[in-house]
C-alpha positions in Angstrom: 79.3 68.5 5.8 80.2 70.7 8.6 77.1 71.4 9.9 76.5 67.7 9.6 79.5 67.1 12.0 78.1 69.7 14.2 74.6 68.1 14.4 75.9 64.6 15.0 78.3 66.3 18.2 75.6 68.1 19.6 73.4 64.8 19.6 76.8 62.7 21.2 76.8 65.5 24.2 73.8 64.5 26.4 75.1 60.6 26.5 78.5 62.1 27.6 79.3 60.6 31.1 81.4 62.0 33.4 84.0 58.8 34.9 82.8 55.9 36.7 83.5 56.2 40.2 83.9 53.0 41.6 82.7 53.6 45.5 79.2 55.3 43.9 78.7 51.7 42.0 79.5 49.6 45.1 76.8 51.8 47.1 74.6 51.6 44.8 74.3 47.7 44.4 74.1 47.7 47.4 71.4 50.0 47.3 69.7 47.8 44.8 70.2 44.5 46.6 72.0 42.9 43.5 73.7 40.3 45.0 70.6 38.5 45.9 70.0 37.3 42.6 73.5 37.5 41.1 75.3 36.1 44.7 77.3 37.3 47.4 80.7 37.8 45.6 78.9 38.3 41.7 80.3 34.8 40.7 77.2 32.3 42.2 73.9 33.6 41.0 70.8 32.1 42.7 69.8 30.6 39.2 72.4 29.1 36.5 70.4 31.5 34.0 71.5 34.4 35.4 74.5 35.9 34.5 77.7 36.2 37.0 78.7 40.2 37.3 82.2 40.0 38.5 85.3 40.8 36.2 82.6 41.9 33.5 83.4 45.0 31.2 82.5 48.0 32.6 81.2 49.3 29.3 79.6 45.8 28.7 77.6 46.1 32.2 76.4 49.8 31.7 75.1 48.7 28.2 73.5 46.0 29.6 71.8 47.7 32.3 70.5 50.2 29.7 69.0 48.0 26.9 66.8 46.8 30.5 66.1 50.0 31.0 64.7 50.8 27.1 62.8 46.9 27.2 61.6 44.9 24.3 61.8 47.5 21.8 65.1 49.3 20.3 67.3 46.5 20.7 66.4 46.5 24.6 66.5 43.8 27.1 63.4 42.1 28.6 63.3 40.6 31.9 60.6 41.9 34.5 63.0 41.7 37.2 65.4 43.9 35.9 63.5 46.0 34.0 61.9 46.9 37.4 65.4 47.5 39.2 67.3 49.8 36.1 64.0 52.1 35.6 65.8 54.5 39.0 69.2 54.6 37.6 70.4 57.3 36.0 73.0 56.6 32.9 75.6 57.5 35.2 74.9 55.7 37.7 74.6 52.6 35.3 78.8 53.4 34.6 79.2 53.7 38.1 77.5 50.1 38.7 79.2 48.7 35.9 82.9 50.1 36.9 82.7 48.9 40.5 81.3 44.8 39.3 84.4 44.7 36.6 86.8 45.6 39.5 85.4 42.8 41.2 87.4 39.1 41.7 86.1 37.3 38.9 86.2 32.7 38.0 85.1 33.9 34.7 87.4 32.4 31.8 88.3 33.6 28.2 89.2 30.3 26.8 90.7 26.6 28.3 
């Protein structure tokens, strides 16, 4: 049983992430021009079918951006467009996106 704990630690380390840092996520959407699909302020994306950014979970956001990353297979994401824009990003930088959109002003709502 203990090595079993042991084996299932050392396999947790290398998706470790250091914290978000908010300023690195801002630069890099920037970076990645996501406000032209997903608008100016995250709230207005070009197309209704495209999902508004601000106020999301961090966590959320990060996971997001990683099932793009993986695609179709392995519970991923597909969408050409995004799969294109995640394949740079690191898994960090991913948390770093994600922390810096759910700190953003957001007219999402829970429940009316």
């Amino acid at each position: 049983m203990k090595k079993l704990a042991i084996a299932l630690l050392a396999c947790a380390i290398p998706f470790a992430a250091s914290a978000a840092d908010v300023s690195k996520g801002e630069a890099l959407a920037k970076k990645y021009n996501c406000a032209s699909c997903h608008g100016a302020d995250y709230n207005k994306p070009i197309d209704p079918s495209y999902p508004k950014l601000a106020g999301q979970h961090a966590d959320y956001l990060a996971h997001a951006l990683r099932a793009y990353k993986r695609g179709a297979g392995a519970n991923g994401r597909t969408n050409p467009i995004m799969a294109g824009q995640v394949q740079p990003l690191s898994n960090q930088d991913m948390a770093d996106i994600g922390a810096y959109l759910a700190t953003l002003p957001s007219n999402l709502v829970v429940s009316k």
